[in-house]
C-alpha positions, -999 to 999 in steps of 0.1 A, spaced: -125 265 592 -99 289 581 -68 301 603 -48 329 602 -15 346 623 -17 369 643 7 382 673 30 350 668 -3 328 675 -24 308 651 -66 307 655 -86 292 634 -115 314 627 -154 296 636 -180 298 618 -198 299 645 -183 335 649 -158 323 677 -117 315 674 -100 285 685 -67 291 702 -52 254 698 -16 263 714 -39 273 749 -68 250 743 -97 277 743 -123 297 729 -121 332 723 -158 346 720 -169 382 720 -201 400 730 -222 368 744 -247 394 756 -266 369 773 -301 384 786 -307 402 761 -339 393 749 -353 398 786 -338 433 787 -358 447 756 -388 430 768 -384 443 805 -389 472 786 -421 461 768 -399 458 732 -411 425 715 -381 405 701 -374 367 697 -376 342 728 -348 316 742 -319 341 730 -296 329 757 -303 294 755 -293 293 717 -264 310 723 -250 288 752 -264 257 731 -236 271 704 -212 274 731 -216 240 744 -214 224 710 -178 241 706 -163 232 738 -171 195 730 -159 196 695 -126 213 700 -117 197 737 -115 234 748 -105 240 789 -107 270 786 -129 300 774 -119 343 771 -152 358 771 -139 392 749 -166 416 770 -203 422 771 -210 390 787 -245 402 801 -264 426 780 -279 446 814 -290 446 851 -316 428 840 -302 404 823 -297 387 862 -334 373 855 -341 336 868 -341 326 836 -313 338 820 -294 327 852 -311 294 855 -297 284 821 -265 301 823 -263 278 857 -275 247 838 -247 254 814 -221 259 843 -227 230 857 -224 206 826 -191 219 821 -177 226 856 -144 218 846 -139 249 818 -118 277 831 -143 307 823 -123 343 821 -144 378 818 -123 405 799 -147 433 812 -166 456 784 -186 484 786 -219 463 791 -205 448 817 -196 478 837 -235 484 837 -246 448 844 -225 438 866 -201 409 870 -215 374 866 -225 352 900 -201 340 920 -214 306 916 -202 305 876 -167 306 889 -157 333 863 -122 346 866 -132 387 854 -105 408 850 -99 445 835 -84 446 796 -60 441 791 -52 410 795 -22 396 784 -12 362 773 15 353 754 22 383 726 -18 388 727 -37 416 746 -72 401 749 -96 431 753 -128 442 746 -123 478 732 -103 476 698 -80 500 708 -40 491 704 -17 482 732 19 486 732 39 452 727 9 431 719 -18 422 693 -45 429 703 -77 410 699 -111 427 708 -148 426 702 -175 456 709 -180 465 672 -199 433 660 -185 441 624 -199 429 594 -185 432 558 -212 439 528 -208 419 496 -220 426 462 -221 462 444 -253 470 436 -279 485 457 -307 456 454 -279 431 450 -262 428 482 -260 410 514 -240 422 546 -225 392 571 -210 391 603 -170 393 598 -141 388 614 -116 419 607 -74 418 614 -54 451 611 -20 455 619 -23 458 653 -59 452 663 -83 423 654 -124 423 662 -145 392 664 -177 391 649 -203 394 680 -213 359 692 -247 365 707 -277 351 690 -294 388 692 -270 410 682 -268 433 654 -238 446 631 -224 476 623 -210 479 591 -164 481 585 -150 495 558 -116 482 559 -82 498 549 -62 485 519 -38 452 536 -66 444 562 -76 407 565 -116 403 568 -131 369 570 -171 372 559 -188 342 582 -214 329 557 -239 299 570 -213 272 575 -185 284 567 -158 312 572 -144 329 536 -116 355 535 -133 386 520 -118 393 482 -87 417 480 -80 403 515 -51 374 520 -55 342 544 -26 331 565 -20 299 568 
């Protein structure tokens, strides 16, 4: 676990490609995109089963190991409309209610706007970005926001290591700029696009188990 400063707040940065706030007690996770899986195969694309259920397993394993009360969902919490299938919601609901007392918030991203807000029944607090909590602007769009850092999602960046052409692997990353930092997505189906940081930018490579600041890039804390 590795943390680093940002906005006058320390996080340490998961493995698991999520960031524990200590000073609030919660979880910061970006692009969930739960119901994705039955989204592509509504549309008759094959791709890999139980999706969702991995990624809440994840979830569940982090909330116990941290203490965490509360989680900021960084946008695209559901992948579609279709996403609202009985079972993506049955074990979304399963989740809920073995941790009914987590305070869930919805930053709303652009996936979102097209799925839909979750049920009423998760008891998600959804809101528009930004929202703002103390010296952060929790968003989903990496854009900057006056008199905050902001911290965002929606790229799922990923850093590639290693020179040569045949000799090279490209990982899921977190990324801090002077203004604006992106979490690696957190879904269990979810691709990357690839960064190419400016000179001074932090990126963190998240590498099996652990999280490794990115050569030519300096750790806080």
């Amino acid at each position: 676990m590795v943390t680093t400063d940002v906005g006058g707040q320390r996080l340490a940065l998961l493995p698991e490609k999520a960031a524990w706030w200590p000073a609030q007690q919660a979880l910061l996770v970006a692009d969930a995109h739960l119901g994705k899986a039955v989204s592509y195969q509504r549309l008759g694309v094959p791709v890999p089963e139980a999706t969702t259920t991995e990624t809440l397993s994840r979830l569940a394993d982090l909330v116990e190991r941290h203490g965490a009360r509360r989680i900021v969902f960084l946008g695209d919490f559901l992948h579609s409309v279709h996403a609202h299938a009985a079972s993506t919601l049955g074990a979304l609901a399963q989740w809920r209610a073995q941790h009914a007392d987590l305070h869930l918030t919805l930053v709303r991203g652009n996936h979102d706007a097209h799925a839909g807000d979750p049920p009423a029944w998760a008891r998600m607090e959804v809101v528009d970005e930004p929202l703002r909590v103390d010296g952060l602007a929790l968003c989903h769009h990496p854009m900057a926001h006056d008199g905050a850092y902001v911290l965002a999602g929606h790229l799922h960046p990923g850093i590639v290591l290693g020179g040569r052409p045949h000799d090279h692997v490209r990982l899921p990353c977190f990324w801090f700029g002077d203004r604006v930092g992106v979490l690696p997505a957190f879904g269990a189906f979810t691709g990357l696009k690839t960064i190419r940081p400016a000179p001074g930018e932090r990126v963190f490579a998240v590498a099996d188990a652990a999280v490794l600041p990115v050569p030519g890039a300096q750790e806080s804390g």
